[in-house]
DOTORDO-786068 format. One record per residue (C-alpha): x, y, z. Coordinates in nm, 4 decimals. Example, Ala and Ser with C-alpha at 12.3 -4.5 7.8 and 13.67 -1.06 7.14 Angstrom:
+----------+----------+----------+
:     east :    north :       up :
+----------+----------+----------+
:   1.2300 :  -0.4500 :   0.7800 :
:   1.3670 :  -0.1060 :   0.7140 :
+----------+----------+----------+
//
This chain:
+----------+----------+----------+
:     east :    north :       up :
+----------+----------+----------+
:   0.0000 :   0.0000 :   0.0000 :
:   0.1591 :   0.3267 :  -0.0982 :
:   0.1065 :   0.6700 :   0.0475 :
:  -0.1515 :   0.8243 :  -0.1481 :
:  -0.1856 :   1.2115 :  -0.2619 :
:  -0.4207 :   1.4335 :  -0.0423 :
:  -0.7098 :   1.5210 :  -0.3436 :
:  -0.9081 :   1.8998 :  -0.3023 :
:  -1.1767 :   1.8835 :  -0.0430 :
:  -1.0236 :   1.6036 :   0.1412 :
:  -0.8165 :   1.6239 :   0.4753 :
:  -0.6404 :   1.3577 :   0.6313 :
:  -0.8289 :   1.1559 :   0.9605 :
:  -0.6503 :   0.9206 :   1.1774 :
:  -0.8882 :   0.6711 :   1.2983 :
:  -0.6844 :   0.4596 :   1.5356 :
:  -0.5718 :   0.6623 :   1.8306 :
:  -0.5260 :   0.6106 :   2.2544 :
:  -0.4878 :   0.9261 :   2.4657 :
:  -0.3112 :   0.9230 :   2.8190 :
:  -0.5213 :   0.8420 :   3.0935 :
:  -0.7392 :   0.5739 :   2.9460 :
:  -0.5422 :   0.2815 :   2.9869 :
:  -0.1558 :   0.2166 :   3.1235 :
:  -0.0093 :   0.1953 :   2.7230 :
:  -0.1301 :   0.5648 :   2.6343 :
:   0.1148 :   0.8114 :   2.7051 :
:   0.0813 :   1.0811 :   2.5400 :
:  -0.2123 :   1.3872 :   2.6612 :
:  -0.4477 :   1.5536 :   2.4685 :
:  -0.2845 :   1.8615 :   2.4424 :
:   0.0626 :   1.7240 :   2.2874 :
:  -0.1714 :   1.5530 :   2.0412 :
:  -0.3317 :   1.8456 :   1.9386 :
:  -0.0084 :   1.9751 :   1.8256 :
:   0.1452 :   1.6908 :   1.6571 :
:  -0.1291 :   1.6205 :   1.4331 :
:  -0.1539 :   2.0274 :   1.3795 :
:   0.1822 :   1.9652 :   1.2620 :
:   0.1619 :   1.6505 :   1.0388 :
:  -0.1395 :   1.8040 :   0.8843 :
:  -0.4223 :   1.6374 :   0.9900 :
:  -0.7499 :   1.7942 :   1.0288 :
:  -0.9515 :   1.5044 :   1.1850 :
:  -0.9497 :   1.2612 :   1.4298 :
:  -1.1427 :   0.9333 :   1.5748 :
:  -1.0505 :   0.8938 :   1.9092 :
:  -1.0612 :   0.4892 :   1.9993 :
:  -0.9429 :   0.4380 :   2.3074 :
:  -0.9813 :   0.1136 :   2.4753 :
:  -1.2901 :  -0.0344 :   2.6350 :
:  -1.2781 :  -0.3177 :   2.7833 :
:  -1.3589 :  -0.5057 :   3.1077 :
:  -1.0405 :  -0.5165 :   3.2573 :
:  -0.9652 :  -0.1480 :   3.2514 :
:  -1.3062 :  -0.1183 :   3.4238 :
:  -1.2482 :  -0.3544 :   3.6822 :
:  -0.8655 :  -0.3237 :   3.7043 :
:  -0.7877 :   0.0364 :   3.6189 :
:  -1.0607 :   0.2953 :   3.6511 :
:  -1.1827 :   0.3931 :   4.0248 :
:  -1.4024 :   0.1970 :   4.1786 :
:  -1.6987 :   0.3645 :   4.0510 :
:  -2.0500 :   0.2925 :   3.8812 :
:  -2.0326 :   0.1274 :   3.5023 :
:  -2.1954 :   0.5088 :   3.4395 :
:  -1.9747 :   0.7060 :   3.5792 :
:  -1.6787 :   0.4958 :   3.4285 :
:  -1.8238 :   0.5517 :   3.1085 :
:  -1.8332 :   0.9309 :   3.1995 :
:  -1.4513 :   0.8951 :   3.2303 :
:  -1.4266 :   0.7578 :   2.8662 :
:  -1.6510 :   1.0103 :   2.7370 :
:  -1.4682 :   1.2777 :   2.9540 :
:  -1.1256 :   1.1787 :   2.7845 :
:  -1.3187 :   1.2242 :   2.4092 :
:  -1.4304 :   1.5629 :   2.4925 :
:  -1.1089 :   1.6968 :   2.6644 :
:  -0.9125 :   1.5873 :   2.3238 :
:  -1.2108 :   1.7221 :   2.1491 :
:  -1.1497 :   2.0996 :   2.3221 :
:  -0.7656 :   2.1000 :   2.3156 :
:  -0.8149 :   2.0525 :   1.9454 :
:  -1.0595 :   2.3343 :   1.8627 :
:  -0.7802 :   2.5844 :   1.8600 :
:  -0.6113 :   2.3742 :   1.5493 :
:  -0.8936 :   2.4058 :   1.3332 :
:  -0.9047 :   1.9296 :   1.4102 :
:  -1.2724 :   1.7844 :   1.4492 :
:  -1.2576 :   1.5381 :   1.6610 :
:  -1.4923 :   1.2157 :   1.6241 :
:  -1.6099 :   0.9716 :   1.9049 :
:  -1.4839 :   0.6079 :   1.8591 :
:  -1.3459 :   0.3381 :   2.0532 :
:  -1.1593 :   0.0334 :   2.0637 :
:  -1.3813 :  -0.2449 :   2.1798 :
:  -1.2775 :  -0.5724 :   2.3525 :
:  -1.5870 :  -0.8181 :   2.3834 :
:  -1.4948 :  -0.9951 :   2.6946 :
:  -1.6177 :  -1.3268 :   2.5280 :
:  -1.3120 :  -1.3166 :   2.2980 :
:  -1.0076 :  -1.3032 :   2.5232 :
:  -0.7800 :  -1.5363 :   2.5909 :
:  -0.7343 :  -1.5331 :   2.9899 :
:  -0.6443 :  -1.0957 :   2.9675 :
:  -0.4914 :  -1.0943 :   2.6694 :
:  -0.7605 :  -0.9335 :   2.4242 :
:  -0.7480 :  -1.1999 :   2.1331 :
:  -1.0078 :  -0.9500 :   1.9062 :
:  -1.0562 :  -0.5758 :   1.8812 :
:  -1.3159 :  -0.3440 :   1.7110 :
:  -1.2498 :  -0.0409 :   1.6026 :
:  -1.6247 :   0.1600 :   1.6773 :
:  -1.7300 :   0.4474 :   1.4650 :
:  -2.0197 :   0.6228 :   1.4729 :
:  -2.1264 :   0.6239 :   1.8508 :
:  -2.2967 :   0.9096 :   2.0424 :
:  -2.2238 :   0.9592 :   2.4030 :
:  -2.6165 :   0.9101 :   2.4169 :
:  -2.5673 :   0.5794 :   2.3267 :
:  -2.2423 :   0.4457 :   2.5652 :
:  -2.4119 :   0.5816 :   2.8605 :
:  -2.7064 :   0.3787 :   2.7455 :
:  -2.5008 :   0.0612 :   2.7197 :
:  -2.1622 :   0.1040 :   2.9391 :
:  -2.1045 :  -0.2281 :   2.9396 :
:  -2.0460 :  -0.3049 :   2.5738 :
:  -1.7598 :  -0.5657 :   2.6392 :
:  -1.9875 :  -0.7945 :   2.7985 :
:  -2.1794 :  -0.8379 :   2.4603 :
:  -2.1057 :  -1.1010 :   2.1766 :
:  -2.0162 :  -0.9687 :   1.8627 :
:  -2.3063 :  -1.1421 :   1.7377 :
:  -2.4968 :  -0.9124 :   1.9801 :
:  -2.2611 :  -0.6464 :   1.8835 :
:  -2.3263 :  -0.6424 :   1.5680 :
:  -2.6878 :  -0.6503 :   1.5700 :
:  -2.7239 :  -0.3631 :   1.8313 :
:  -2.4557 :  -0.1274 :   1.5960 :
:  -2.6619 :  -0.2032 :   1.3029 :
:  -2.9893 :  -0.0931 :   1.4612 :
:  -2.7808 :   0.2367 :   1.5734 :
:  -2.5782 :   0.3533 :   1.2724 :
:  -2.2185 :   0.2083 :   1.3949 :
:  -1.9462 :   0.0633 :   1.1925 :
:  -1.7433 :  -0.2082 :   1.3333 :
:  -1.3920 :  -0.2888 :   1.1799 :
:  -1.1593 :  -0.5504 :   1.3636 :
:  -0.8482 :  -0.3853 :   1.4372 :
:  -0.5124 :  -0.5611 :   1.3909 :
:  -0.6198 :  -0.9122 :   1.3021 :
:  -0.3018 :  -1.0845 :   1.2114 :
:  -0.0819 :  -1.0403 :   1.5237 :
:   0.0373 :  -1.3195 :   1.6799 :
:  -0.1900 :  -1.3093 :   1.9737 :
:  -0.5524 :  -1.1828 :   1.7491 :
:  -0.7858 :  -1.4670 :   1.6202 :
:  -0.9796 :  -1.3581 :   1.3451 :
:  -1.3430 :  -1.2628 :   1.4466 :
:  -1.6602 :  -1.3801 :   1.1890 :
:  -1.6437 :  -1.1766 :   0.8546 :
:  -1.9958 :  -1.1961 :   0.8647 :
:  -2.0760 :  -1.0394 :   1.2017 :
:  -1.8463 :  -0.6736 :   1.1343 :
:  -1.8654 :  -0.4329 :   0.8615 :
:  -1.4763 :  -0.3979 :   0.7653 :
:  -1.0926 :  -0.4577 :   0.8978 :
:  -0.8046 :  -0.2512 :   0.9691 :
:  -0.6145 :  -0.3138 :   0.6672 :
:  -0.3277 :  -0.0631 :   0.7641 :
:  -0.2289 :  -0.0643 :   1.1639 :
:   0.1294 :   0.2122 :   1.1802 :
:   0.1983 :   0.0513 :   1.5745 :
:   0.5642 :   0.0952 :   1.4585 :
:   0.6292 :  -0.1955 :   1.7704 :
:   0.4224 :  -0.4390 :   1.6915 :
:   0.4086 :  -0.7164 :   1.3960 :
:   0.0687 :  -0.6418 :   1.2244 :
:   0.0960 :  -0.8649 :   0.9168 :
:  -0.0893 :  -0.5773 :   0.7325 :
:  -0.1022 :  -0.8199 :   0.3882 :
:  -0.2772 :  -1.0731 :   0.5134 :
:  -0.5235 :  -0.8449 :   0.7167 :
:  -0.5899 :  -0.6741 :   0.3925 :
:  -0.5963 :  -1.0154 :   0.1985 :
:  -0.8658 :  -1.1471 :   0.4570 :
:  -1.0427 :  -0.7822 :   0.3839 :
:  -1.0846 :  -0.8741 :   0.0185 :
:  -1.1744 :  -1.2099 :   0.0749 :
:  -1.4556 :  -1.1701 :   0.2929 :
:  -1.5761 :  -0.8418 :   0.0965 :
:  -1.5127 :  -0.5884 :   0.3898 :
:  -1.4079 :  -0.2558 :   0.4221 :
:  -1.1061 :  -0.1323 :   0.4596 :
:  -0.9541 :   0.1338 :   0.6601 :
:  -0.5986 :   0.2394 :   0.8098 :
:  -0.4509 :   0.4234 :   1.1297 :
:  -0.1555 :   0.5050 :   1.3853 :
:  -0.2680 :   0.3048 :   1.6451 :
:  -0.1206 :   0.6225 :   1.7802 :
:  -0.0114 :   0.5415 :   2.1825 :
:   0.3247 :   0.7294 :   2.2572 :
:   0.3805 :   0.9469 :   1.9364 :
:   0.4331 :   0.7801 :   1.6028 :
:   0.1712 :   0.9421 :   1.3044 :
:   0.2017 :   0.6790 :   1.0804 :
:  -0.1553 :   0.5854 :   0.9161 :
:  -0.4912 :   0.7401 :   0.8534 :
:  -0.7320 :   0.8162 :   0.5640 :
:  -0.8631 :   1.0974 :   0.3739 :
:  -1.1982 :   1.2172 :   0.3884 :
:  -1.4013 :   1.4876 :   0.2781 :
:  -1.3816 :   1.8265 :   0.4310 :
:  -1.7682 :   1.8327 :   0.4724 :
:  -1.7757 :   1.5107 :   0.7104 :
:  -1.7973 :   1.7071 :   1.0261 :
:  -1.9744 :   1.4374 :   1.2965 :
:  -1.9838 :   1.0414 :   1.3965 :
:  -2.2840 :   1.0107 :   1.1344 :
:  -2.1620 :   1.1597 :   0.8733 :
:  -1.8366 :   0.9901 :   0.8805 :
:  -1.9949 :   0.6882 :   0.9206 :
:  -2.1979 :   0.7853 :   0.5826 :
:  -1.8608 :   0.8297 :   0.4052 :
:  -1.7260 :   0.5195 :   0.5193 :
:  -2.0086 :   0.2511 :   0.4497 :
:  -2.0046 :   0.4667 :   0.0669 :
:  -1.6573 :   0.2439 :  -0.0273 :
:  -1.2933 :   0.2324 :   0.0636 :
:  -1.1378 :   0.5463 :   0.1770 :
:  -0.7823 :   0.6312 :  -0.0007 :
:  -0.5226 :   0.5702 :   0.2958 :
:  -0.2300 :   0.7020 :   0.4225 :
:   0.0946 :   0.5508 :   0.5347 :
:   0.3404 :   0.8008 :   0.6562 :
:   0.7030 :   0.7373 :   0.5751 :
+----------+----------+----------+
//
């Protein structure tokens, strides 16, 4: 996959990113962010940071499922205002780990989650406890896109083509062995649709997509998406 040219009217989205304070393997806050993609050019962002059962029982305070999904949301918006200033919309998404699919902790399948209002996560906090089965029906009836993030690493299993919309084709972790091919080879072969991102945790722009400059919220991006495959970006 080569780096393709930015086209009028578009502007480059990353659509895999964690920001500090979510879980132990962000490290970078909102505010650095801001910059960085100021600087690299980007004009929009998804914010997916994990959600997942053991970060509610393990690293958020011991607080109501609501309120713990007030934190999430609270992390969204915060990235959401230090961005303003740059001119960067910022999108809601999320990096979902059904519980049903681990392997003891180790989170055997991800979904990268586009297309959800904070109406509906504070309607169903606990999202992990779901299976994607159940997943998929419930984002279906709600306008949310489901992509499995990262299928090919060593420790991923590949989730049912038929119950998600798309897969990660391009994951820029620059410490991690994604197998990008075969995640995009699995992409064609089951029909789904393809998208790309940094899986941005401690600095490294290296993936995204463009998209128009009119998509300015969840649904609209969502609109854009289910439309085809988005040109991608992979940063040298």
């Amino acid at each position: 996959m080569e780096k393709t040219e930015e086209k009028a009217g578009t502007v480059k989205c990353e659509l895999h990113l964690h920001t500090k304070g979510s879980s132990p393997c962000a490290r970078v806050e909102a505010e650095e962010i801001a910059r960085l993609y100021s600087e690299a050019g980007y004009g929009a962002i998804a914010v997916t940071n994990h959600y997942m059962k053991y970060l509610f029982d393990s690293y958020y305070p011991p607080l109501s499922d609501l309120k713990k999904a007030e934190m999430y949301l609270g992390l969204y918006r915060e990235l959401k205002e230090k961005c303003r200033p740059y001119g960067i919309k910022v999108f809601l998404g999320m990096e979902l780990n059904p519980e049903c699919m681990n392997t003891e902790v180790v989170p055997a399948a991800e979904f990268l989650c586009y297309g959800l209002t904070e109406e509906f996560l504070l309607r169903h906090p606990r999202l992990f406890d779901l299976s994607q089965r159940r997943l998929f029906e419930l984002f279906e009836e709600n306008g949310i896109l489901m992509y499995q993030s990262h299928p090919f690493r060593s420790y991923c299993v590949q989730a049912d083509p038929k119950l998600m919309h798309g897969v990660e084709v391009r994951n820029g972790h620059p410490k991690q062995e994604n197998n990008n091919e075969e995640a995009l080879r699995f992409a064609e072969e089951h029909c789904l649709l393809q998208i790309a991102g940094s899986d941005f945790h401690e600095g490294a722009i290296t993936a995204g997509i463009y998209i128009p400059e009119d998509v300015a919220d969840g649904a609209r991006l969502v609109k854009y998406l289910r439309s085809g495959n988005p040109p991608l970006i992979v940063e040298k």
